[in-house]
Structure formats: structure tokens, C-alpha cells
VEXKE-756550 format. One record per residue (C-alpha): x negated, z negated, y; chain; residue number from 1. Coordinates in pm, 1 decimal. Example, Ala and Ser with C-alpha at 12.3 -4.5 7.8 and 13.67 -1.06 7.14 Angstrom:
# VEXKE-756550
+----------+----------+----------+----+-----+
!        x !        z !        y ! ch !   i !
+----------+----------+----------+----+-----+
!  -1230.0 !   -780.0 !   -450.0 !  A !   1 !
!  -1367.0 !   -714.0 !   -106.0 !  A !   2 !
+----------+----------+----------+----+-----+
END
This chain:
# VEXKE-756550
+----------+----------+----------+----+-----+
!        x !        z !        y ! ch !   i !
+----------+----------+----------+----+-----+
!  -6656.3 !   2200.5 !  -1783.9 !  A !   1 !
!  -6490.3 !   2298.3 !  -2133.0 !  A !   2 !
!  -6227.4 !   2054.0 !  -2115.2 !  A !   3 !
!  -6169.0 !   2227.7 !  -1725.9 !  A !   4 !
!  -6160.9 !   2601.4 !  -1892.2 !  A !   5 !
!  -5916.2 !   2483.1 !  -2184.7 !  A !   6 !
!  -5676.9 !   2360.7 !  -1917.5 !  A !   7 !
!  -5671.6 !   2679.8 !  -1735.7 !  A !   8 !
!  -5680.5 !   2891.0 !  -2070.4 !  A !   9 !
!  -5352.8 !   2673.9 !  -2144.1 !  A !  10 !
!  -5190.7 !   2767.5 !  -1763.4 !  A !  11 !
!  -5270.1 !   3119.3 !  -1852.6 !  A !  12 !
!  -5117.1 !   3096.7 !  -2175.5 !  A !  13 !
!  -4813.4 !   3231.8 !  -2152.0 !  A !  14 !
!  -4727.6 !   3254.8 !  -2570.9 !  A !  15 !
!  -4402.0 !   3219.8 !  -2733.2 !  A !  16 !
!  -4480.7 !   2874.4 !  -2826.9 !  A !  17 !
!  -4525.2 !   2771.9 !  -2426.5 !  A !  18 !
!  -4173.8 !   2966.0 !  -2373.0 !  A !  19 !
!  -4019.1 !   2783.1 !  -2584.4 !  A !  20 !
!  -4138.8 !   2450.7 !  -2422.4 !  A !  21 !
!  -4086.0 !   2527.9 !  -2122.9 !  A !  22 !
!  -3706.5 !   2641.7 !  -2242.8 !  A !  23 !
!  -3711.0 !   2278.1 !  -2380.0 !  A !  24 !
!  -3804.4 !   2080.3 !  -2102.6 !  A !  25 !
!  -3558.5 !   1964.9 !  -1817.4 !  A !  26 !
!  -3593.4 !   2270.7 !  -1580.5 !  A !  27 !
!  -3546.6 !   2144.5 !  -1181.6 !  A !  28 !
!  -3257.6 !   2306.9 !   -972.6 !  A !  29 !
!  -3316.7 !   2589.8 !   -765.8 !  A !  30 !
!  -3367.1 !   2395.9 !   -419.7 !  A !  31 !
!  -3408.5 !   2733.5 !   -162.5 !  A !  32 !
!  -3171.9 !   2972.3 !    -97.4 !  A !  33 !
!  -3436.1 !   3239.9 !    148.5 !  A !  34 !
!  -3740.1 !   3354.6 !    -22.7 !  A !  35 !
!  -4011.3 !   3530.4 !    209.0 !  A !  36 !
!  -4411.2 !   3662.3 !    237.0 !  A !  37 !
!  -4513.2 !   3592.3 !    603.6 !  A !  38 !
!  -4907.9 !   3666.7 !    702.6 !  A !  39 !
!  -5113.9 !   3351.1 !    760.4 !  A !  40 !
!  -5507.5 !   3325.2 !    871.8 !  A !  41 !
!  -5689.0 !   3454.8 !    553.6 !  A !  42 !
!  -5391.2 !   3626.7 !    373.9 !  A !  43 !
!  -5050.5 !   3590.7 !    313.4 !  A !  44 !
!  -4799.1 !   3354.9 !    193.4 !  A !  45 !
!  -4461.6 !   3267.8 !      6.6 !  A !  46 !
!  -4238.5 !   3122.3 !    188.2 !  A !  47 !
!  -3881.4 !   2918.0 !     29.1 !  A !  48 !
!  -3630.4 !   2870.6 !    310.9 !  A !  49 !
!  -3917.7 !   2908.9 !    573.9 !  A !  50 !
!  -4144.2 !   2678.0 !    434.7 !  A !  51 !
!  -4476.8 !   2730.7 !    240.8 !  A !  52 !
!  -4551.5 !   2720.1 !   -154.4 !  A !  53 !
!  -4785.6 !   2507.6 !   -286.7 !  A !  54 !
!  -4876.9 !   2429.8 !   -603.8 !  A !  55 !
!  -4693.0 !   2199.2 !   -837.7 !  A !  56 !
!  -4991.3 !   1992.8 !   -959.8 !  A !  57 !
!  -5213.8 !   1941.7 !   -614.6 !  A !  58 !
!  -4968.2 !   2053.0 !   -374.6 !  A !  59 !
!  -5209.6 !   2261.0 !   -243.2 !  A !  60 !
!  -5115.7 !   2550.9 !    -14.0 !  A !  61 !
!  -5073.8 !   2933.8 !   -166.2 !  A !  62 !
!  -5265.9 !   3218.9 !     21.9 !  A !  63 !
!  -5312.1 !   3526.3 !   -153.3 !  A !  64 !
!  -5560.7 !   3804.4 !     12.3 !  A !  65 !
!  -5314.1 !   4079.1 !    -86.7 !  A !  66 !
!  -4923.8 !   4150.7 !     54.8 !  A !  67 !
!  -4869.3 !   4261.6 !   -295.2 !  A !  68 !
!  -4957.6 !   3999.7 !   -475.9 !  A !  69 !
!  -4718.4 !   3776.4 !   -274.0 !  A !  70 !
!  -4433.0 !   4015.3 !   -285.2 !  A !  71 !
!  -4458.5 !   4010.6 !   -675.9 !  A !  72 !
!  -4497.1 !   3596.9 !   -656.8 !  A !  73 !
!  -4184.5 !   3587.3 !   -377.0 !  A !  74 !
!  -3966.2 !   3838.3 !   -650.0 !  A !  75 !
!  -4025.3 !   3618.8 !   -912.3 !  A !  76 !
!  -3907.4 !   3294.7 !   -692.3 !  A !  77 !
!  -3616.7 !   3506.4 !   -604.6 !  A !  78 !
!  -3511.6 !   3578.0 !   -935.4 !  A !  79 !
!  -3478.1 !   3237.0 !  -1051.3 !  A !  80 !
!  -3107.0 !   3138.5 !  -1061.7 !  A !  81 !
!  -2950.2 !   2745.2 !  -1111.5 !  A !  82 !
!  -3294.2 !   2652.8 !  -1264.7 !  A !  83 !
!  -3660.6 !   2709.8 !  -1194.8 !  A !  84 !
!  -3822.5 !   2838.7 !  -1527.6 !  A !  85 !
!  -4226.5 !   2891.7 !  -1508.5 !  A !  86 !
!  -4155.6 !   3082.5 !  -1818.3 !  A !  87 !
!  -4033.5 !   3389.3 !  -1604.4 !  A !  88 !
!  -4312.4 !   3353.7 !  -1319.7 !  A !  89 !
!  -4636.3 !   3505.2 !  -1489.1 !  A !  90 !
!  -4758.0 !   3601.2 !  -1142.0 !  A !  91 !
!  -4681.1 !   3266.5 !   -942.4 !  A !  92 !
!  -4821.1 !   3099.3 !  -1266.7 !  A !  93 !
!  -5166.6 !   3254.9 !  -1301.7 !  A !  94 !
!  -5195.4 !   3247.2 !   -908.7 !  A !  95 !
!  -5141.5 !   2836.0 !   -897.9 !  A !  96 !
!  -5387.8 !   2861.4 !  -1175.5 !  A !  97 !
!  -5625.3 !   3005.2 !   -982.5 !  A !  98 !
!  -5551.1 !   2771.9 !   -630.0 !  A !  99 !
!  -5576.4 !   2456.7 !   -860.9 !  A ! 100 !
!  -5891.5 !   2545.7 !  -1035.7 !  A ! 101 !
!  -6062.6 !   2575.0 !   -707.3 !  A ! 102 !
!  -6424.1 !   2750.8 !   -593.7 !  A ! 103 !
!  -6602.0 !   2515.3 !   -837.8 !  A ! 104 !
!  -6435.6 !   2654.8 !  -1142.1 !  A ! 105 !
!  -6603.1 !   3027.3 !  -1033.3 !  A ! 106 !
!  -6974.8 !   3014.3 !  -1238.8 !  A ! 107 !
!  -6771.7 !   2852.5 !  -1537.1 !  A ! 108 !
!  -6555.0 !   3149.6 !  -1577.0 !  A ! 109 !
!  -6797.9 !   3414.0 !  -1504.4 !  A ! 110 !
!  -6987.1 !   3239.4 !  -1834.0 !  A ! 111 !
!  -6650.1 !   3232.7 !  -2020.6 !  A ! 112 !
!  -6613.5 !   3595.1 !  -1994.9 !  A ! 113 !
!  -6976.8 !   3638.6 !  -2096.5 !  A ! 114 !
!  -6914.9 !   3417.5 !  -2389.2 !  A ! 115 !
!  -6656.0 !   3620.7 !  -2504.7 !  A ! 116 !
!  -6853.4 !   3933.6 !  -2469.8 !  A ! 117 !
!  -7168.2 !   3771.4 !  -2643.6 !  A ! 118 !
!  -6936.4 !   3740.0 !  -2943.4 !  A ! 119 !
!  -6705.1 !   4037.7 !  -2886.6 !  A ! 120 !
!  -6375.5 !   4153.2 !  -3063.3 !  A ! 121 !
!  -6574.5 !   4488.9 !  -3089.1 !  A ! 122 !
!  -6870.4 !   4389.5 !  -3179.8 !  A ! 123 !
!  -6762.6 !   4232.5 !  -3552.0 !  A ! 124 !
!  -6632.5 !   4506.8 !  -3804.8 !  A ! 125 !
!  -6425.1 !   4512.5 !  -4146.4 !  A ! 126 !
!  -6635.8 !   4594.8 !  -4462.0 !  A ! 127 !
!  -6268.2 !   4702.0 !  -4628.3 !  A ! 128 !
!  -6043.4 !   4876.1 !  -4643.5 !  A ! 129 !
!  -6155.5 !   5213.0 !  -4553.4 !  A ! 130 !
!  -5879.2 !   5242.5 !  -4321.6 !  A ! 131 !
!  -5919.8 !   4993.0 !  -4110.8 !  A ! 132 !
!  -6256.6 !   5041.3 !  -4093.0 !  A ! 133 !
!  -6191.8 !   5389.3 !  -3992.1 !  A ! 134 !
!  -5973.4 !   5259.8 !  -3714.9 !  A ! 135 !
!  -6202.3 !   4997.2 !  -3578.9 !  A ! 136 !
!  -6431.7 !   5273.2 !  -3566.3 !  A ! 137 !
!  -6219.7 !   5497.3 !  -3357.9 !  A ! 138 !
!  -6102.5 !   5279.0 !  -3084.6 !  A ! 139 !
!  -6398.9 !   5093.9 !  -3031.4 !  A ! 140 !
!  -6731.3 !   5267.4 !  -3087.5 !  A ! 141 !
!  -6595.5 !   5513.9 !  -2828.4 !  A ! 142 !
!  -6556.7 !   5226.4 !  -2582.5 !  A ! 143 !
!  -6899.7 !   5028.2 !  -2648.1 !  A ! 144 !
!  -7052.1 !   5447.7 !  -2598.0 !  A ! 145 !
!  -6914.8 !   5378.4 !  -2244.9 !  A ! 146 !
!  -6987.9 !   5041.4 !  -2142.0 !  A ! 147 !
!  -7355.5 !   5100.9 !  -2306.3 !  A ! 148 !
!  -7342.7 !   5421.7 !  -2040.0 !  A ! 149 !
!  -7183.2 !   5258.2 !  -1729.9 !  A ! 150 !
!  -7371.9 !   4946.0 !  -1759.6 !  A ! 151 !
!  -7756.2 !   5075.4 !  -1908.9 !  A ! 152 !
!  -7714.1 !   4796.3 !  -2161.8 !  A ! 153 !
!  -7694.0 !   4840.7 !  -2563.7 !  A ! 154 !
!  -7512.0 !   4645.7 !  -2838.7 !  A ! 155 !
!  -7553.3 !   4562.3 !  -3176.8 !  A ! 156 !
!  -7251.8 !   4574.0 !  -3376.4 !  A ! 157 !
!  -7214.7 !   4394.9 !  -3765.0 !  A ! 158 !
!  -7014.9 !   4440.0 !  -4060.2 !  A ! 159 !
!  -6847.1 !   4090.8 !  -4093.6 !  A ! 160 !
!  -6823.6 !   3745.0 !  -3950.2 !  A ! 161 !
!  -7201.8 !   3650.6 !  -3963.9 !  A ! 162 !
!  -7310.7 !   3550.2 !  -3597.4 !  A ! 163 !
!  -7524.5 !   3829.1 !  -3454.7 !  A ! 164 !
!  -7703.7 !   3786.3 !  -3147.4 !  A ! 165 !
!  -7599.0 !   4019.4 !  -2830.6 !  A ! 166 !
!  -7994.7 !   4184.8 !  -2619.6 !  A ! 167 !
!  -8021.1 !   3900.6 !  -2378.3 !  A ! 168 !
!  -8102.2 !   4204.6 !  -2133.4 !  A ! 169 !
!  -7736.9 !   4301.6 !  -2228.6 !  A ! 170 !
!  -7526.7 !   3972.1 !  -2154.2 !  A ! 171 !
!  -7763.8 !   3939.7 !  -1840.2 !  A ! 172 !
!  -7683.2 !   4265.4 !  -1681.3 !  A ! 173 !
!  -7297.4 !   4161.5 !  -1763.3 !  A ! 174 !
!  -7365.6 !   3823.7 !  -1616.1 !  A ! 175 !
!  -7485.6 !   4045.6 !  -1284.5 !  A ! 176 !
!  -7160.1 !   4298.6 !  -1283.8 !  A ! 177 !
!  -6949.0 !   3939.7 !  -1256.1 !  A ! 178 !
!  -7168.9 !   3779.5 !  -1011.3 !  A ! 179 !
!  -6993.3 !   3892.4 !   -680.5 !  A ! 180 !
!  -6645.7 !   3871.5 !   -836.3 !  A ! 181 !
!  -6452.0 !   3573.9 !   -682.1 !  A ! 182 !
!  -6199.6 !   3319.1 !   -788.5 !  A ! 183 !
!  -5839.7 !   3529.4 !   -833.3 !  A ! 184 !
!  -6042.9 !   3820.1 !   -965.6 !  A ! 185 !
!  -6206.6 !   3624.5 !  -1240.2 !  A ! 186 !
!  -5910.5 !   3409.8 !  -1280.4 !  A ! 187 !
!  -5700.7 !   3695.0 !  -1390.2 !  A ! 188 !
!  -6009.0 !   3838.9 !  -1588.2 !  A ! 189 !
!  -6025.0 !   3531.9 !  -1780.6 !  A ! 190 !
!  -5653.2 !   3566.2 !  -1877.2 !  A ! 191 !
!  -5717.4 !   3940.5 !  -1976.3 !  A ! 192 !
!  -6055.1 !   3764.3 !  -2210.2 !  A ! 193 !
!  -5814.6 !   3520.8 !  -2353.9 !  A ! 194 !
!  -5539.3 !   3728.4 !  -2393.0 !  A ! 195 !
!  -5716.8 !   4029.7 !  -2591.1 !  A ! 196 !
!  -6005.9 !   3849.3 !  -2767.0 !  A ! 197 !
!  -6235.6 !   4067.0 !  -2548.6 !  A ! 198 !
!  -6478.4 !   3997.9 !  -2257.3 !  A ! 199 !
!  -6629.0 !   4357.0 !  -2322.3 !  A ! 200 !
!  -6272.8 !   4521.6 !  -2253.3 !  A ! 201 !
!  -6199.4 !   4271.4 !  -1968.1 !  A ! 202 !
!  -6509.3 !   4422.1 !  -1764.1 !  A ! 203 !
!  -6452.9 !   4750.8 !  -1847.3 !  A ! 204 !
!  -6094.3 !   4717.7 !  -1728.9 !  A ! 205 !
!  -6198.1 !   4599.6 !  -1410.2 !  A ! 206 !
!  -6460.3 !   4869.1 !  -1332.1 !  A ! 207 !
!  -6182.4 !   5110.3 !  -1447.3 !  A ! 208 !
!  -6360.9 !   5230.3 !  -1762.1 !  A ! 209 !
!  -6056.5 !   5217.8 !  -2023.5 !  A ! 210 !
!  -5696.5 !   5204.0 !  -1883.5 !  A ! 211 !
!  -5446.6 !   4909.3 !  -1984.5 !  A ! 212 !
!  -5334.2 !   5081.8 !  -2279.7 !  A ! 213 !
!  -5622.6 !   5136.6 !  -2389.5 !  A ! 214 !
!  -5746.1 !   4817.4 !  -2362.4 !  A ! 215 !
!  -5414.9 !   4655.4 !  -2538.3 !  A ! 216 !
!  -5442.2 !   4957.3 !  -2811.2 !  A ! 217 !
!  -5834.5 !   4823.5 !  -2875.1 !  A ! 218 !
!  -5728.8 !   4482.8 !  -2872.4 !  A ! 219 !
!  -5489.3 !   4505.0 !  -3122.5 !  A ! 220 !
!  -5665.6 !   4757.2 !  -3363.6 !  A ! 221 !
!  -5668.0 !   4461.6 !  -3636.5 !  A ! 222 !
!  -5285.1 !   4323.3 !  -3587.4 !  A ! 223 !
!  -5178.3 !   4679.0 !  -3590.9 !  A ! 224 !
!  -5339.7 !   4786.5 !  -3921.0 !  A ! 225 !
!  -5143.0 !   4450.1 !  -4102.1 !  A ! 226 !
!  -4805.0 !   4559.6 !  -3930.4 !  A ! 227 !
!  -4879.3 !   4930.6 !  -4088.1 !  A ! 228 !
!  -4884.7 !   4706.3 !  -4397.3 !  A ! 229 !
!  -4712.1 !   4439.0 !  -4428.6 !  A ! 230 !
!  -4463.7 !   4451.4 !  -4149.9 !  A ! 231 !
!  -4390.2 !   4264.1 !  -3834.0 !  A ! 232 !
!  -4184.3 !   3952.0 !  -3780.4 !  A ! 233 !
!  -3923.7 !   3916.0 !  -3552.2 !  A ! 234 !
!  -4147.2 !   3628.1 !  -3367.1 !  A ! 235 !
!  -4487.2 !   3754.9 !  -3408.7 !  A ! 236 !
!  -4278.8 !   4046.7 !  -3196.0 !  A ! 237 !
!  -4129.1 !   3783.0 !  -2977.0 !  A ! 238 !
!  -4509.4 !   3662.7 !  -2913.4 !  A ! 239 !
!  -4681.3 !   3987.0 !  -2874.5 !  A ! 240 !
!  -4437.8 !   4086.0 !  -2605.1 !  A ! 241 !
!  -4484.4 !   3770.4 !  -2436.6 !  A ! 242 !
!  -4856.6 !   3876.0 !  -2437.0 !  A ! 243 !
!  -4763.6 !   4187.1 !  -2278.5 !  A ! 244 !
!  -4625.5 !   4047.7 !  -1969.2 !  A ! 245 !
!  -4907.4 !   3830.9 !  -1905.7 !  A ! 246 !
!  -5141.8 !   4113.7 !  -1953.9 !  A ! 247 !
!  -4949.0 !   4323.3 !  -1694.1 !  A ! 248 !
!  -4943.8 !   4046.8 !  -1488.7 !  A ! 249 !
!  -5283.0 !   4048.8 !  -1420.2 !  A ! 250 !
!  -5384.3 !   4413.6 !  -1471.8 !  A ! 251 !
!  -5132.2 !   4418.9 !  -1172.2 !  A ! 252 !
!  -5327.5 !   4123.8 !   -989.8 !  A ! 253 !
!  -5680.3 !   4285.9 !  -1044.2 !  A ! 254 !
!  -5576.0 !   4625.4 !   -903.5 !  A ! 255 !
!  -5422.9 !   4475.7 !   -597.8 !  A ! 256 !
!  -5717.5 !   4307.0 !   -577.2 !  A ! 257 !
!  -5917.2 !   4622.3 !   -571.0 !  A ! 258 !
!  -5723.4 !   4822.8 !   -344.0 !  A ! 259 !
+----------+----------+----------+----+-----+
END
């Protein structure tokens, strides 16, 4: 089952280095010239000169429950040019994800998500410097105030890197909010996990507790407080933005998804 999550984790990763590889590699030829979404029996699909998508591992057919989420996959196909470059399809990527990771993969990425949260970005504070301590403070005791609320569960934050144990009452009651949730939905949650270090803020985006920015601003509390110092790089940038993209991608997913 880990070896199974690490291979989706690295379909979902979408990070400069995987850019750059895929920039590398032999890229095929743009082989359609139509792009479509036509309705089929349980939702809809992309269609490439009439014909319907599958996935480039299984070959196994692409149907999405929401118009939206095809239209986004279909704009993506249709804004390839001579070559085909997965690099540029963050929605069609994390959706083949999802198709090739089948119904099986579901209970092992409710408990990734729960692993994360057991061993939260929030939950593990700076003892120094008194300004980033100050920030942590501000952008995420606020948020664990409202999951704690939402939820009826409690944390237990610690000052450093020592393992501290989560209420088991707490991860249980998370385990419950994911239960019903099915494969695109935690697909795309995993990718938000992954992608911000937090399960916590990966729930709470989905029940609409904290918006996206808030969720990247809380993710990034730490990386921002050594760019106020030190400065960014030109490809930390490159990477960050990359991150960006994939995080849109599946806020985007999740709230057609929900609508």
C-alpha cells in the first residue's frame, strides 16, 4: 500500500524537478486536431477527434461526474500545440491519477490524509526566533480554534520536532469527516496534503473552513519567514509557482466536485 501511495504522490507531483523531466523526455506529436466533452452514462467525457480519452498507463476510459471538470481537462488537450507536454495538463494529470489508482486505493488515502493530520504542519512550532514564532502563532492557532469548533475535536500543539501524539478521539472523528468522501475527491485532497504539508488544512479546505489563500498563506508561514530573510531564488520561485498551479488545480476539482 505505501509503495501504491508514493506512486500517486509522484503523479501528483507536479514540482520543478518533474517539469523539467518531462521538458527532457521525447514529447509525442499532437495526433487530434477536434477536442470535445460529450455526456456518457455516469458523467462526462473528453473526446480527441470524436474518440474517448483514456489513460496513458491502463488505457482505461475517462469519466468525470462534473461538465466542468472535463471542460478544464478538454482546454488543456486543446492547448497543446506540435507536442503533448503532461507538464501543462495539471487537471488531465491528477484526473488519470485518480482513474488509474482505482476504488481500492480509497481507505489508503483517507489514512494518508489522517497521517498527515496526526503529525500536522500546525501542530509543530519554532522555539526561535520570536518572529517566527509570532507568525506561526497568527496563522495557525486561529485555524486549529476552528477546526477544534467545526469538528468537536481538540489538539495538542508542541514547541519543536519531538513526536507528540494527536487525542485518538481527534484523528477518529477526522477519520469519520473522510469516510463518505470518494475517489476524485480524496484524490485531489491528497494532492492538496502533499502539496502544503497539511492534512488539517486539506479538510478544512474541503468543508470550506479557510479559503485557498488562506490555506497556501498557512502553509507557507515557515518558507515565507526565510524569504523575509534571506531572500528567494530564482528556482525555489520557479518551484513554488509550479506548486501553485497544482494547488489550483485541485481547489478547482474539489469545488466542482461540491457543486
Amino acid at each position: 500500500m505505501r509503495d501504491q501511495l508514493d506512486d500517486i504522490q509522484k503523479n501528483l507531483d507536479a514540482g520543478y524537478g518533474r517539469a523539467q523531466h518531462l521538458n527532457k523526455v521525447e514529447l509525442p506529436k499532437r495526433f487530434y486536431k477536434d477536442v470535445g466533452v460529450a455526456p456518457v452514462d455516469g458523467g462526462f467525457v473528453v473526446t480527441l477527434d470524436g474518440r474517448q480519452v483514456r489513460t496513458p498507463g491502463h488505457k482505461i476510459p475517462v469519466i468525470v461526474p462534473a461538465a466542468t471538470i472535463a471542460t478544464a481537462m478538454a482546454e488543456e488537450w486543446a492547448a497543446q500545440e506540435e507536442f503533448i507536454n503532461p507538464a501543462t495538463m495539471p487537471t488531465v494529470r491528477l484526473v488519470n491519477s485518480a482513474v488509474e489508482s482505482g476504488e481500492d486505493m480509497v481507505p489508503a488515502f483517507r489514512e494518508e490524509i489522517i497521517k498527515f493530520a496526526s503529525g500536522d504542519l500546525m501542530l509543530y512550532r519554532a522555539e526561535t526566533p520570536q518572529e517566527l514564532v509570532s507568525e506561526q502563532e497568527l496563522a495557525w492557532d486561529k485555524a486549529l480554534v476552528t477546526l477544534a469548533r467545526h469538528f468537536g475535536v481538540s489538539f495538542q500543539p508542541t514547541v519543536g520536532i519531538i513526536h507528540q501524539s494527536q487525542p485518538k478521539p481527534t484523528l477518529d472523528r477526522l477519520a469519520e469527516v473522510l469516510e463518505t468522501e470518494g475517489l476524485l475527491t480524496l484524490t485531489a485532497l491528497v494532492s492538496i496534503t502533499g502539496l502544503t504539508g497539511s492534512g488539517l488544512l486539506a479538510i478544512g479546505l474541503w468543508h470550506k473552513l479557510f479559503s485557498p489563500d488562506q490555506v497556501w498563506h498557512a502553509a507557507h508561514v515557515d518558507e515565507d519567514y526565510q524569504i523575509a530573510q534571506w531572500g528567494q531564488d530564482e528556482e525555489a520561485a520557479d518551484r513554488r509557482a509550479m506548486r501553485r498551479v497544482e494547488f489550483d488545480t485541485a481547489v478547482a476539482v474539489l469545488d466542482a466536485l461540491r457543486s
